[in-house]
C-alpha positions in Angstrom: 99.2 96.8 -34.7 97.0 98.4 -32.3 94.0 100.3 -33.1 92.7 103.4 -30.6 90.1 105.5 -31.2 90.8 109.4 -31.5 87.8 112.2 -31.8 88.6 115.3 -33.8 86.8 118.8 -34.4 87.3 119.6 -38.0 90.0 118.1 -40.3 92.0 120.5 -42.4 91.5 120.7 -45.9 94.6 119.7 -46.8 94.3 116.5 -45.3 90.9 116.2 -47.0 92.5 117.2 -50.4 95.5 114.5 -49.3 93.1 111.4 -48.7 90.8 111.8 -51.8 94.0 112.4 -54.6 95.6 109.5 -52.8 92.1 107.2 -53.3 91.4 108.7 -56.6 95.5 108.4 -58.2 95.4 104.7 -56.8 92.0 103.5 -58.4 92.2 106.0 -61.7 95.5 105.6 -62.5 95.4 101.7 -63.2 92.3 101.9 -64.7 93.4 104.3 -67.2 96.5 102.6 -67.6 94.1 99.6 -68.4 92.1 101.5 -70.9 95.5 102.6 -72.5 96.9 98.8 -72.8 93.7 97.8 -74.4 93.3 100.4 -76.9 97.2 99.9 -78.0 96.1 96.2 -78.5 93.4 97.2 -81.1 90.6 96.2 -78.6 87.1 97.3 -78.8 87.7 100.3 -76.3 90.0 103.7 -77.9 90.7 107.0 -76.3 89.6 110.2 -77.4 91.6 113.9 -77.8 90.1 116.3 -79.6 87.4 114.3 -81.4 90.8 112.0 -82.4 90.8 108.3 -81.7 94.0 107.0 -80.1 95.4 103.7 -81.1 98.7 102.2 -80.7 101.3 103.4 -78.6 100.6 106.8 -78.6 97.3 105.5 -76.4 99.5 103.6 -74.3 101.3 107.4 -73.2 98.3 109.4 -73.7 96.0 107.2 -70.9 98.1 108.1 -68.0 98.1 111.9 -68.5 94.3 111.4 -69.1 94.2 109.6 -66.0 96.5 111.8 -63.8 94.6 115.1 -65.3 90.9 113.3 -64.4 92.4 112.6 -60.9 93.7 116.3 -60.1 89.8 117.9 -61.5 88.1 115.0 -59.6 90.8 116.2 -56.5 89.9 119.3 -56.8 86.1 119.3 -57.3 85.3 116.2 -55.0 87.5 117.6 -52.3 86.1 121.0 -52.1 83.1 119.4 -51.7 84.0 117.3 -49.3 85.8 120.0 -46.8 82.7 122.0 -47.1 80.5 119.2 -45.8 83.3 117.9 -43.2 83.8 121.8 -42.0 79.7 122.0 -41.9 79.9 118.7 -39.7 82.6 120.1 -37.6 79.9 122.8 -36.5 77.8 120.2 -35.0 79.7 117.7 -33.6 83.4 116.2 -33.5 84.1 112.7 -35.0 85.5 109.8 -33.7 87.9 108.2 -35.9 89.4 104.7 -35.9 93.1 105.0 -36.1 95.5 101.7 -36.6 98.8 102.2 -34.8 101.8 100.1 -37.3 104.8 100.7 -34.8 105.1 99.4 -31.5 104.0 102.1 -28.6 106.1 100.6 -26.1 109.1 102.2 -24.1 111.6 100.2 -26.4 110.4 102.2 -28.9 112.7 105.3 -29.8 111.0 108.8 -29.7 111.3 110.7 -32.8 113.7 114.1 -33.3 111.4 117.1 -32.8 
């Protein structure tokens, strides 16, 4: 792996949008997954839907949709936020951005189809 660093003007918003439902799915997900397996075991933490506490199984299939449905509103609202402030950035000054090469850049390497 070789690392090279690249300097960009702006980055789009759907790459933005990309990065942060990526980060969010991979650390919300589990969690609620987590939350789910605890409060189908009858532990101290439940889940809530509309002012209904959620034991059993029904918490164990209920947590992920809570979990996927707080990562697409957290998506959404972080995201906007954070392509407003990386576009106001963009105004001032590029980046420079760190970018970790996984495949070999060498001629043996084959060139991919257009």
């Amino acid at each position: 792996m070789t690392a090279r660093e690249i300097t960009v003007q702006r980055l789009s918003a759907g790459t933005v949008f990309k990065l942060v439902g990526i980060g969010l799915a991979c650390s919300v997900i589990p969690l609620s997954l987590l939350t789910g397996l605890l409060s189908m075991s009858g532990a101290a933490t439940t889940l809530m839907v509309n002012r209904q506490m959620v034991t059993g199984v029904s918490a164990l299939v209920v947590s992920p949709l809570m979990g996927a449905l707080t990562v697409l509103l957290l998506t959404m609202l972080l995201g906007s936020g954070m392509a407003f402030g990386l576009w106001l950035f963009s105004k001032f000054r590029p980046m420079r951005l760190l970018v970790i090469d996984t495949h070999a850049s060498g001629p043996e390497q084959a060139t991919p189809a257009p």
